[in-house]
FIRO-103912 format. One line per 5 residues: number of its first residue (from 0); their letters; for each residue x, y, z of N, C-alpha, C. Coordinates in nm, 3 decimals. Layout:
N
NUM	a	X:Y:Z:X:Y:Z:X:Y:Z | ...
This chain:
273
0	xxxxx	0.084:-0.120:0.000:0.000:0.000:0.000:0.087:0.125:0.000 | 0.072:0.211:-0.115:0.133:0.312:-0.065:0.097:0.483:0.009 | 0.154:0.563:0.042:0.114:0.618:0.120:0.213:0.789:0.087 | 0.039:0.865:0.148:0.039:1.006:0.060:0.055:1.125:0.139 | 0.072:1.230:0.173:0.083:1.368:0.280:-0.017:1.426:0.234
5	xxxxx	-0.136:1.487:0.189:-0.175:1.622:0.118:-0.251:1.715:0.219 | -0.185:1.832:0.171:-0.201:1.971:0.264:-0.328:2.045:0.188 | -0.406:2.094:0.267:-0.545:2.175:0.215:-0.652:2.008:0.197 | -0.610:1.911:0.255:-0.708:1.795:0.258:-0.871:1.858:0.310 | -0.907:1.910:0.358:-1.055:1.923:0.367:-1.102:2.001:0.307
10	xxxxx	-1.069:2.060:0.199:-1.096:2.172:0.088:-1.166:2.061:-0.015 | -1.193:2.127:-0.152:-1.237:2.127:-0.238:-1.192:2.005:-0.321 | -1.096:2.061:-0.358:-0.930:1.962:-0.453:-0.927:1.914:-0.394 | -0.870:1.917:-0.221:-0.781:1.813:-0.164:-0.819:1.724:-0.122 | -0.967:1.745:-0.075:-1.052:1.629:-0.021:-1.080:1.540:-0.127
15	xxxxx	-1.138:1.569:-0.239:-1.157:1.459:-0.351:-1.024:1.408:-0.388 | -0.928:1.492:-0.373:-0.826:1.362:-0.415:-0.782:1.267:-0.313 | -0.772:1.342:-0.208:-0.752:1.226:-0.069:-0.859:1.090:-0.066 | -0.971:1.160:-0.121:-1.093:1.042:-0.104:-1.029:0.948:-0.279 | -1.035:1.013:-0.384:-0.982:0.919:-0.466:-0.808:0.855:-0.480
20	xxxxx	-0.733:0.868:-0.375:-0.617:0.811:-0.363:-0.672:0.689:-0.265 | -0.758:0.735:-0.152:-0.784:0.629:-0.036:-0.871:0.515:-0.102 | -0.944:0.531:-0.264:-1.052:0.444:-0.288:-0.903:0.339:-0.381 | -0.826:0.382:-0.427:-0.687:0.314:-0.510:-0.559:0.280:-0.453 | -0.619:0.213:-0.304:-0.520:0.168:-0.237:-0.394:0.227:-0.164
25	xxxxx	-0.435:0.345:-0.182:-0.332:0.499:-0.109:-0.348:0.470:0.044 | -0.285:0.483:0.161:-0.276:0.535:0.284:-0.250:0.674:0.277 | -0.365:0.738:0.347:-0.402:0.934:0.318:-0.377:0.976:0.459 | -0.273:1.048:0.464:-0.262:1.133:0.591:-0.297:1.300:0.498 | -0.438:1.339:0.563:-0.453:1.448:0.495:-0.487:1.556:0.604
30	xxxxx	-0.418:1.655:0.555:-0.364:1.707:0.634:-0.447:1.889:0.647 | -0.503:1.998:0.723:-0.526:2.093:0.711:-0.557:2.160:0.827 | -0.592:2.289:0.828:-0.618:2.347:0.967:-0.685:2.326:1.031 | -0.644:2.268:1.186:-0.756:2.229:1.276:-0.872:2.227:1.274 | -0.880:2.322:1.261:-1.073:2.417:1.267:-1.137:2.338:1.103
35	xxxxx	-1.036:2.309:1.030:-1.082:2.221:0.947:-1.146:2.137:0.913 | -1.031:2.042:0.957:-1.023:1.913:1.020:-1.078:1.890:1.138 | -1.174:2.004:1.230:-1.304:1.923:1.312:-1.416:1.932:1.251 | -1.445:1.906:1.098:-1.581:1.958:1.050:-1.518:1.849:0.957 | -1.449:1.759:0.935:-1.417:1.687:0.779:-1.458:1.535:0.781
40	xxxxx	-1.509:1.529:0.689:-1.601:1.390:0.739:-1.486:1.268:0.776 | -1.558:1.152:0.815:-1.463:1.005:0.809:-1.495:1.018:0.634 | -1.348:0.958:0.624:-1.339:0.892:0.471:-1.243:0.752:0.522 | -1.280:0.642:0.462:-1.177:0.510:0.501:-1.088:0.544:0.418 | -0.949:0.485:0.483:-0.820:0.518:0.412:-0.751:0.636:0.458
45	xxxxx	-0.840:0.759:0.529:-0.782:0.860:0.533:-0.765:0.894:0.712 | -0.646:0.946:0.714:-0.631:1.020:0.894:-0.612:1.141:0.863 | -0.674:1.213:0.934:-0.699:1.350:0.922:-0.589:1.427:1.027 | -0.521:1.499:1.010:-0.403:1.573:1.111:-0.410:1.711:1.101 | -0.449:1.782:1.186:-0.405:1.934:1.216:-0.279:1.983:1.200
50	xxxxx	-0.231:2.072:1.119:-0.103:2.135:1.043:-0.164:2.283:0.964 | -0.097:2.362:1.040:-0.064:2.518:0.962:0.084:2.500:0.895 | 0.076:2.501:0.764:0.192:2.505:0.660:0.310:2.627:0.696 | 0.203:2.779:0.781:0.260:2.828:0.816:0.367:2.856:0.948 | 0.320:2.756:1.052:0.394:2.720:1.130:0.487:2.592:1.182
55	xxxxx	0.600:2.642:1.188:0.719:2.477:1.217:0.673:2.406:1.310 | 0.640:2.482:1.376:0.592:2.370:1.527:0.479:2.287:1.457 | 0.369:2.361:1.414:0.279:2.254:1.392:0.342:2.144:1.309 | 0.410:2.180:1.176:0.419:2.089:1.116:0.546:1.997:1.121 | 0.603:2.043:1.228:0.678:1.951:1.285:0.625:1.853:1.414
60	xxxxx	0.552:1.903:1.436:0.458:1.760:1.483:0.337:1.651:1.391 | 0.340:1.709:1.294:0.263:1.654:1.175:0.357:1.576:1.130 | 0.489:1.570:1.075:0.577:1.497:1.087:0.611:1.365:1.177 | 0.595:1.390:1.267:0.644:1.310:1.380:0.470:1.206:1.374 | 0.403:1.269:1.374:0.249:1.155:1.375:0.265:1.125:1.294
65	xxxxx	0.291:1.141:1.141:0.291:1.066:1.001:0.429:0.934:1.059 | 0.527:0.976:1.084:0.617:0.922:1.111:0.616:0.808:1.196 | 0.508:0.776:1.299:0.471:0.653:1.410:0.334:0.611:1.305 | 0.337:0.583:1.213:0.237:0.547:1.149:0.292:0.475:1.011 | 0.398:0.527:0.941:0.409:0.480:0.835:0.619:0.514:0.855
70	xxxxx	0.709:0.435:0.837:0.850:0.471:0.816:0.852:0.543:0.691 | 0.816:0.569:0.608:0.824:0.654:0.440:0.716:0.708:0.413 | 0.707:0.769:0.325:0.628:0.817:0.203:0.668:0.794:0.051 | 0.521:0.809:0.031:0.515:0.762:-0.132:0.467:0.894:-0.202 | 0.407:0.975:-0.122:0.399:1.091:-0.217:0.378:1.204:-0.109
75	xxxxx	0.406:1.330:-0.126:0.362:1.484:-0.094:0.275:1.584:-0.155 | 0.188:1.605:-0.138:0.102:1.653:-0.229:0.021:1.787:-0.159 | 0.091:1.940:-0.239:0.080:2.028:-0.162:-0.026:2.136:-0.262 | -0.167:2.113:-0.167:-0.288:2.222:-0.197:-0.308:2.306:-0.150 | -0.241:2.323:0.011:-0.293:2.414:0.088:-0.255:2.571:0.020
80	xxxxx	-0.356:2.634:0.004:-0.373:2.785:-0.080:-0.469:2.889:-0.026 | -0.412:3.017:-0.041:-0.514:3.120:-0.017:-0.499:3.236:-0.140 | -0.620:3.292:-0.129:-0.686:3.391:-0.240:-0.671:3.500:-0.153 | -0.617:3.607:-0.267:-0.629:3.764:-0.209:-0.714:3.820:-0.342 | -0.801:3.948:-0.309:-0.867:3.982:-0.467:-0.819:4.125:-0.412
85	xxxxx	-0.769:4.192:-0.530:-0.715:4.341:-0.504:-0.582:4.412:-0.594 | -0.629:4.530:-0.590:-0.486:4.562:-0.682:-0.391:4.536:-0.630 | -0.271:4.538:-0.684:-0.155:4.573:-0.599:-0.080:4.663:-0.621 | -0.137:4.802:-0.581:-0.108:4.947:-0.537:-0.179:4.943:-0.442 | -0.301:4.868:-0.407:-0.390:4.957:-0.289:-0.409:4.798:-0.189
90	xxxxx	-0.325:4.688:-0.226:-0.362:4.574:-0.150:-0.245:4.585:-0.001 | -0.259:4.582:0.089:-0.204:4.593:0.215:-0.030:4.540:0.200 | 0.038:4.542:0.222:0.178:4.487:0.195:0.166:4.299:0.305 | 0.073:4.346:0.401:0.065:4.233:0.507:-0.041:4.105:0.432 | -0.081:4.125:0.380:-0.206:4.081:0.255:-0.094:3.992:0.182
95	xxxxx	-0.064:4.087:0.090:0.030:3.990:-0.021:0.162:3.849:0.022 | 0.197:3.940:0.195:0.310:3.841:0.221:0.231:3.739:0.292 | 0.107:3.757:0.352:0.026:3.597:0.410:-0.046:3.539:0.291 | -0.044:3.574:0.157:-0.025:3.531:0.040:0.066:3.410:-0.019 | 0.172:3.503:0.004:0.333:3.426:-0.060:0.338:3.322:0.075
100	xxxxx	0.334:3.330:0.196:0.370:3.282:0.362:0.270:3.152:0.316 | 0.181:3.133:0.297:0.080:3.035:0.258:0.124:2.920:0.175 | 0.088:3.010:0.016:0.133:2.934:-0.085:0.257:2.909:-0.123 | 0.358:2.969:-0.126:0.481:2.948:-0.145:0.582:2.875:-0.002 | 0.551:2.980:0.092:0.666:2.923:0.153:0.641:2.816:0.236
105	xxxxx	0.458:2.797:0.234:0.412:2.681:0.302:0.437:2.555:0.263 | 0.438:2.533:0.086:0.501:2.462:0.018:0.600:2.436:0.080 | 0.722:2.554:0.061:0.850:2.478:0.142:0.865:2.457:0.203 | 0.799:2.469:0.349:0.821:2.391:0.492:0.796:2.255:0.433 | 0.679:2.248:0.384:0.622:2.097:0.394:0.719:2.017:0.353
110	xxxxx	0.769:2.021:0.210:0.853:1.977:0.136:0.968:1.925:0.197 | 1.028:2.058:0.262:1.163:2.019:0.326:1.137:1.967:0.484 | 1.028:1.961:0.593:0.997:1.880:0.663:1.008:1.705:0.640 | 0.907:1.707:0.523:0.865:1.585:0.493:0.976:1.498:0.427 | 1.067:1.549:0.410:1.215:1.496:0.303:1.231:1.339:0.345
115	xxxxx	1.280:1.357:0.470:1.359:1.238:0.509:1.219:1.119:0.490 | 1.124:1.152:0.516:0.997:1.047:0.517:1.005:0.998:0.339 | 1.009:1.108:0.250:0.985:1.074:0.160:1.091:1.028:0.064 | 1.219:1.032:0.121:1.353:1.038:0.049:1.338:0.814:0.133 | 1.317:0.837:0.233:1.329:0.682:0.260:1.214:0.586:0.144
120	xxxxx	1.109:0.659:0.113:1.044:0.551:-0.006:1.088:0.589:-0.173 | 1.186:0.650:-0.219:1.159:0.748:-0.336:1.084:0.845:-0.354 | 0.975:0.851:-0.242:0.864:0.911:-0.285:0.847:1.048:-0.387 | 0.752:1.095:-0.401:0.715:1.213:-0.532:0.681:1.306:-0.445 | 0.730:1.479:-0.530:0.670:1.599:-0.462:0.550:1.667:-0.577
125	xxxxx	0.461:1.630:-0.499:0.377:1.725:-0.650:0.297:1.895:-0.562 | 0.323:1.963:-0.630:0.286:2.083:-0.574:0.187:2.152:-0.721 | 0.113:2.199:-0.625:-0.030:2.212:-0.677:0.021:2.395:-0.698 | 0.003:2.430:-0.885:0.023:2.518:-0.918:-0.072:2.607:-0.959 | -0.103:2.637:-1.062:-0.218:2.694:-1.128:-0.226:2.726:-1.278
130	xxxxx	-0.325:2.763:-1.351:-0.258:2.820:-1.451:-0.255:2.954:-1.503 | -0.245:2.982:-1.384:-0.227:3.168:-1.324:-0.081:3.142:-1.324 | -0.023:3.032:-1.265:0.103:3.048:-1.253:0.201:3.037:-1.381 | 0.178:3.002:-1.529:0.234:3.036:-1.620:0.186:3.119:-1.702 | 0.090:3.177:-1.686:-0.003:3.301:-1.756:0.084:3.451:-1.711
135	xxxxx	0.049:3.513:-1.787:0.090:3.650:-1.759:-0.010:3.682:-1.636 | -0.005:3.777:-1.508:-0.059:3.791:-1.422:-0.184:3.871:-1.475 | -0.331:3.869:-1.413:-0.458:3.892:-1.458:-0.466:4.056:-1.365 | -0.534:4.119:-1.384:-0.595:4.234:-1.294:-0.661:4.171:-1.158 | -0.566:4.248:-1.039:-0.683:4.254:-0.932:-0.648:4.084:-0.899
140	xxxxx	-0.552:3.996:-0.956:-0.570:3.850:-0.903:-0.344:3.835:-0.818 | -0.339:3.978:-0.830:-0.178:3.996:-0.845:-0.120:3.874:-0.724 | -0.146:3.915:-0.612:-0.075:3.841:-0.491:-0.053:3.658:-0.549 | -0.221:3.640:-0.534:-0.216:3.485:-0.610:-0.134:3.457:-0.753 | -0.125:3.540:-0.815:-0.082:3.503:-0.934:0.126:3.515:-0.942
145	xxxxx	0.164:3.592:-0.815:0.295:3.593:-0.772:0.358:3.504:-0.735 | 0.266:3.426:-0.636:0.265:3.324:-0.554:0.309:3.181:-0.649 | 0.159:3.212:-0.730:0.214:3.097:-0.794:0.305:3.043:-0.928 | 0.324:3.190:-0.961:0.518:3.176:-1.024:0.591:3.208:-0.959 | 0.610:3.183:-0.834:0.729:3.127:-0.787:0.723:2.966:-0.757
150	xxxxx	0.602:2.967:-0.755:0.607:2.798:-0.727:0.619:2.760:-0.848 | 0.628:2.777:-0.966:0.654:2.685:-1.095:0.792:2.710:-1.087 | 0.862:2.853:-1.032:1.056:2.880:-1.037:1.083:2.743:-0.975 | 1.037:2.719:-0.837:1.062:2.639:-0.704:1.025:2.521:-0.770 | 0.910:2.486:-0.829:0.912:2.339:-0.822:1.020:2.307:-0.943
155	xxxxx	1.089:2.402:-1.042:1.194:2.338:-1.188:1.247:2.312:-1.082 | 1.310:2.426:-0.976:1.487:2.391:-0.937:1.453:2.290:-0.894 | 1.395:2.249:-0.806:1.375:2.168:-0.686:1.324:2.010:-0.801 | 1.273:1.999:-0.926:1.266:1.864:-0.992:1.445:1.839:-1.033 | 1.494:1.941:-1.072:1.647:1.923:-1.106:1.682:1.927:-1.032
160	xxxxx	1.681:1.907:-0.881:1.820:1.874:-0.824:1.763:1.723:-0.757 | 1.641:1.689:-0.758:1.628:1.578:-0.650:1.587:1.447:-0.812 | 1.593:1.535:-0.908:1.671:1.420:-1.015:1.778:1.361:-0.992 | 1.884:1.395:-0.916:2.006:1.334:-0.913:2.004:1.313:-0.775 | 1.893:1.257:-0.721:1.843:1.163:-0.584:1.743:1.059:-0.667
165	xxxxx	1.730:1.066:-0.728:1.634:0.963:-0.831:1.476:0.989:-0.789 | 1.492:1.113:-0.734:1.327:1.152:-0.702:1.293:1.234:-0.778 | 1.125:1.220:-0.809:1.073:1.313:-0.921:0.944:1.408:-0.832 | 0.996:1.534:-0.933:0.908:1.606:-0.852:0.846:1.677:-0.967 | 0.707:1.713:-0.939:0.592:1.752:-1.068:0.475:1.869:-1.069
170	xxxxx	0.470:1.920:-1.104:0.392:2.008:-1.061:0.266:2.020:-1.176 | 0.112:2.055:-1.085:0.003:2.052:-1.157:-0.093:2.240:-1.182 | -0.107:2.199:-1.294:-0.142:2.368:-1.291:-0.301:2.364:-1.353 | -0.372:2.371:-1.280:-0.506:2.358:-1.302:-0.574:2.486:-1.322 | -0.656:2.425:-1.395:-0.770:2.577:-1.482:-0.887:2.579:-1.372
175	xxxxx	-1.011:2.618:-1.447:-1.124:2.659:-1.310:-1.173:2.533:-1.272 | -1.200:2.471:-1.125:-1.279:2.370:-1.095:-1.313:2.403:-0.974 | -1.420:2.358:-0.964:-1.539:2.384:-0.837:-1.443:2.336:-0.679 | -1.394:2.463:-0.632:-1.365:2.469:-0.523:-1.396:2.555:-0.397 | -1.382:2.555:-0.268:-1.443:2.647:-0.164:-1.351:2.767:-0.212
180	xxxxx	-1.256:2.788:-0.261:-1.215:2.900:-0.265:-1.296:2.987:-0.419 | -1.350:2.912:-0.500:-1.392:2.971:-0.629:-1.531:2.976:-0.550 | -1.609:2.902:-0.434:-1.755:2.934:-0.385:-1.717:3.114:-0.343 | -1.648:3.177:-0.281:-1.599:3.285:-0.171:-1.579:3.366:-0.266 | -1.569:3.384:-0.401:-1.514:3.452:-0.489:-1.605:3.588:-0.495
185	xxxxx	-1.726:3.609:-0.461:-1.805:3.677:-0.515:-1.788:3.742:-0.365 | -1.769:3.719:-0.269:-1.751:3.767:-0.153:-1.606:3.847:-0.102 | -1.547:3.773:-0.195:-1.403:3.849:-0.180:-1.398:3.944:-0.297 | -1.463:4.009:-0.369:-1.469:4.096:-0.433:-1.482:4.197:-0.405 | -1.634:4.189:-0.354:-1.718:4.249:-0.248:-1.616:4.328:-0.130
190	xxxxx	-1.524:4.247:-0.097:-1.471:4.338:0.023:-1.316:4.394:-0.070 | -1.292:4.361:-0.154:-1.199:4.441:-0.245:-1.282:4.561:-0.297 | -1.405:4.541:-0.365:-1.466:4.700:-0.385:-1.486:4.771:-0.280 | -1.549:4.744:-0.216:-1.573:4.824:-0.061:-1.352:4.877:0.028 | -1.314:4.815:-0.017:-1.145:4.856:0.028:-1.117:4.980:-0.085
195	xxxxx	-1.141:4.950:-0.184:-1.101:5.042:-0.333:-1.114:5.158:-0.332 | -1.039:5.249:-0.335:-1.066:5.432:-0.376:-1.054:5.451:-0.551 | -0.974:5.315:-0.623:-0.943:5.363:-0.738:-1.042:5.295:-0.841 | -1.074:5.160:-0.812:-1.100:5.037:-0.893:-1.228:4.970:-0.880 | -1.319:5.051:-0.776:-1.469:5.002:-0.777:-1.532:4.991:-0.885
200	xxxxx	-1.539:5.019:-0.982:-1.639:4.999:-1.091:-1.585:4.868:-1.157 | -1.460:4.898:-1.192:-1.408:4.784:-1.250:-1.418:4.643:-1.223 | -1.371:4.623:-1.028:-1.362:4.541:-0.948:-1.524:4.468:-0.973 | -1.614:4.557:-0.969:-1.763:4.485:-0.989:-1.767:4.420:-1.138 | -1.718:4.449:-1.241:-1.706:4.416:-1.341:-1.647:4.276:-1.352
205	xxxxx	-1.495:4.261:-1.283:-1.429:4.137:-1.250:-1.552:4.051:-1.220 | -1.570:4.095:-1.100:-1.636:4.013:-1.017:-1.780:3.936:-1.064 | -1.886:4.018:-1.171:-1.930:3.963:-1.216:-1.900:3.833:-1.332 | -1.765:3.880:-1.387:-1.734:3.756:-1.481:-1.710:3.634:-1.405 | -1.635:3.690:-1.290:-1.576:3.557:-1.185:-1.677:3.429:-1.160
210	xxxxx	-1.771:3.518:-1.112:-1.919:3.468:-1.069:-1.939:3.369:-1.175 | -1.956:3.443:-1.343:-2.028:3.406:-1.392:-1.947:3.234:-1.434 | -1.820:3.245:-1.404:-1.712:3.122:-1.425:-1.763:3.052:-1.383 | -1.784:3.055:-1.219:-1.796:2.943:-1.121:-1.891:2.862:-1.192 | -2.029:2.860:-1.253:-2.102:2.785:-1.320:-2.021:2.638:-1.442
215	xxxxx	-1.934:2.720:-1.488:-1.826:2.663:-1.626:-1.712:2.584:-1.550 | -1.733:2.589:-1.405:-1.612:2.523:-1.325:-1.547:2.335:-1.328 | -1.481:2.301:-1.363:-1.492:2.165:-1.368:-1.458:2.073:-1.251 | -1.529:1.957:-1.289:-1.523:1.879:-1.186:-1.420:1.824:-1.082 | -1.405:1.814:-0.967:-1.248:1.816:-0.873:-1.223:1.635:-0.922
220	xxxxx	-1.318:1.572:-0.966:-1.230:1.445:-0.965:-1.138:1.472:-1.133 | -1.155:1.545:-1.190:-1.056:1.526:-1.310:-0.972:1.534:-1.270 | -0.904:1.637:-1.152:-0.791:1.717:-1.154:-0.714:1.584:-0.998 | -0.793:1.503:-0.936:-0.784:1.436:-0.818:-0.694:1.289:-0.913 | -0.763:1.232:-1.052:-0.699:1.189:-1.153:-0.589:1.222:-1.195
225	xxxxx	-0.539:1.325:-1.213:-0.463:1.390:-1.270:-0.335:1.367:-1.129 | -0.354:1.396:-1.025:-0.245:1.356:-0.902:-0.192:1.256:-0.875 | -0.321:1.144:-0.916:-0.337:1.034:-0.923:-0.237:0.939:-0.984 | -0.189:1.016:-1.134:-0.122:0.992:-1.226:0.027:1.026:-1.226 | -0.011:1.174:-1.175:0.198:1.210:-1.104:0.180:1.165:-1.072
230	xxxxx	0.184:1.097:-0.923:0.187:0.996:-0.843:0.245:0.834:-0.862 | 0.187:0.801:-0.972:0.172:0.617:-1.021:0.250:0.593:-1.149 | 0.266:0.717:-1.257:0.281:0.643:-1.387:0.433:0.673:-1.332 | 0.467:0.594:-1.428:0.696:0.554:-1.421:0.738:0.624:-1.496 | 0.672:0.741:-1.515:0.737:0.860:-1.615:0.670:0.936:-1.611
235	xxxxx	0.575:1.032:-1.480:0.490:1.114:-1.492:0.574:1.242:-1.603 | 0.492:1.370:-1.666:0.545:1.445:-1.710:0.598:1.579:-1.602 | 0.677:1.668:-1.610:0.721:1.763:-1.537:0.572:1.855:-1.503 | 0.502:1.863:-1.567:0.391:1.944:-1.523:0.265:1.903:-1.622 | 0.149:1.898:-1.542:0.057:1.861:-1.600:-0.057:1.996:-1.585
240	xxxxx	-0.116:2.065:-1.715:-0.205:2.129:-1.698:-0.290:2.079:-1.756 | -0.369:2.102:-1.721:-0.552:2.064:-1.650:-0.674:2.151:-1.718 | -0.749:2.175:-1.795:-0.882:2.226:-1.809:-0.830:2.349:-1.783 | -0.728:2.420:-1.841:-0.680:2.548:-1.859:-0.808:2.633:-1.928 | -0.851:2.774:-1.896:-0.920:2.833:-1.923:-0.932:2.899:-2.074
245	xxxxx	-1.004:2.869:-2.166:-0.970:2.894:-2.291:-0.965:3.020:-2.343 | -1.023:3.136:-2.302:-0.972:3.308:-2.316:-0.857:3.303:-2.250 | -0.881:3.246:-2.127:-0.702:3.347:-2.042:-0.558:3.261:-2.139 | -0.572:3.155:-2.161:-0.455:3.069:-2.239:-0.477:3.129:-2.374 | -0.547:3.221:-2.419:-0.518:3.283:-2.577:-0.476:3.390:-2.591
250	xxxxx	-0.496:3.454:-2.447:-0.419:3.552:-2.468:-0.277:3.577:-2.456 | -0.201:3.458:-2.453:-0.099:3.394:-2.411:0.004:3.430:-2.550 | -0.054:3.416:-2.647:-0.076:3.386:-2.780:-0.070:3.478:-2.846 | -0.096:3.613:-2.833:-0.119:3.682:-2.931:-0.056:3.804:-2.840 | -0.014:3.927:-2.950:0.065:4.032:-2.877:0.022:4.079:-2.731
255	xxxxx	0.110:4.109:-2.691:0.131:4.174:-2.500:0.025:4.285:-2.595 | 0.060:4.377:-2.661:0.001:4.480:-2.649:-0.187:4.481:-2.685 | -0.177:4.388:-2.791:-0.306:4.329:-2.804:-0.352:4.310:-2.720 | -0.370:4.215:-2.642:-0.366:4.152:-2.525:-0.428:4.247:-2.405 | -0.353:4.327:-2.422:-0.424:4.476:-2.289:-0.536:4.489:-2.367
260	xxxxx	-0.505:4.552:-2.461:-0.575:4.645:-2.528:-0.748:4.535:-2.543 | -0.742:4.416:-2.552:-0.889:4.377:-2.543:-0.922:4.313:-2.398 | -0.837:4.322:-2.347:-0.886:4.331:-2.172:-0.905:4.430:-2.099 | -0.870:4.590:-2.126:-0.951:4.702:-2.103:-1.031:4.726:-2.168 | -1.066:4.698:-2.317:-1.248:4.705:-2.364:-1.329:4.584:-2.277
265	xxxxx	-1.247:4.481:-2.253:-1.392:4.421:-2.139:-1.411:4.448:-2.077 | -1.302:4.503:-1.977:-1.313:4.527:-1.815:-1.374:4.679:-1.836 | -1.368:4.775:-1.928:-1.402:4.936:-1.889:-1.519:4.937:-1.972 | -1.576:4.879:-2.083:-1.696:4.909:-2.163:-1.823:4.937:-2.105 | -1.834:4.838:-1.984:-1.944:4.913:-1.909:-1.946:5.028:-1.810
270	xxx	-1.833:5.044:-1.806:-1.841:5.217:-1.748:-1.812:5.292:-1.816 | -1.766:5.341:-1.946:-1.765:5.412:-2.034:-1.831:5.493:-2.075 | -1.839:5.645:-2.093:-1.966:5.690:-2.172:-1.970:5.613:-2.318
């Protein structure tokens, strides 16, 4: 049987994949914030552990319980994420760094905590990216979208050097799918317009498209598959993207300047005379 870490386990993503690793013979230590993890159902296969990514202590005792339970790991699998909505001229400086403190550097505790567990089975690092994180950054999505290019910088170096440990490390960059953080979206807008002196009209504008996404959102077991697969195949690929969003990946494509230029006729046309 082999056996998995994943951080943000009672979320959206993390729970369906914890539940579809535990139904394929996985041992799931899944892992998220207390207050979480007293509201997360029984799933068989899975132990549920209290861990802030942001603090050593915790997750150095998250360590040590995985550790009287299993001598190795077979995989690491890092979801735990937070959303900021806001410019960044008028987003708080304390905002953006419990941003990066989250997603990025929470990643690296885990990672480099969990080493020796996972260096004793070969095990795999897969860190959960986005596809914000190889996109040019969006309006108003800045903090998150920082965050998560550095985690595509972090997860190359970090697949090239633990190549020459014979460990593979992979990273997944997923498009829109129905998660608690895409439910909150229309709410975290809401308190970005109400913060705004510059960008209220606009911000409502975002926010209605956002909204109107969540409907078009895809399902968490594709992307729970998709982990499934770093995880198992004997040659996963370096990064797997996922149900990438088909406007934001075209504009990828066609001139930078273009590119603005028909994302301020969407975003300003309705306030325009």
């Amino acid at each position: 049987m082999k056996t998995a870490f994943i951080t943000g386990a009672a979320g959206g993503l993390g729970r369906k994949t914890a539940e579809y690793l535990a139904a394929r013979d996985f041992r799931v230590f899944g892992a998220d914030l207390p207050a979480s993890i007293a509201n997360a159902p029984a799933i068989e296969g899975v132990t549920w552990i209290g861990v802030d990514v942001t603090d050593e202590a915790s997750i150095a005792a998250a360590v040590e319980e995985v550790g009287r339970h299993t001598p190795g790991l077979d995989g690491v699998v890092n979801f735990a994420g937070i959303l900021a909505v806001g410019s960044m001229i008028e987003l708080p400086l304390e905002t953006v760094r419990r941003v990066v403190d989250v997603n990025l550097f929470g990643t690296y505790r885990i990672n480099q905590a969990f080493f020796p567990l996972l260096r004793e089975n070969k095990g795999r690092i897969v860190n959960i990216s986005s596809e914000t994180g190889w996109q040019s950054g969006g309006p108003f999505n800045g903090a998150y979208a920082l965050s998560k290019h550095a985690i595509e910088a972090y997860s190359d170096s970090l697949r090239r050097e633990l190549m020459l440990l014979d460990m593979k490390v992979v990273k997944i960059q997923p498009g829109p799918f129905r998660t608690d953080m895409v439910k909150g979206i229309d709410a975290a807008f809401r308190r970005a317009m109400e913060a705004s002196t510059l960008f209220g009209p606009v911000l409502d504008k975002v926010r209605s498209l956002a909204v109107g996404e969540e409907a078009k959102a895809n399902d968490p077991e594709i992307l729970a598959a998709t982990v499934y697969r770093a995880l198992t195949d004997a040659n996963p690929k370096a990064a797997y993207s996922v149900r990438a969003d088909f406007a934001r990946t075209a504009l990828e494509y066609i001139p930078t300047r273009l590119g603005d230029k028909l994302l301020e006729k969407v975003l300003t046309s309705p306030i325009k005379d």
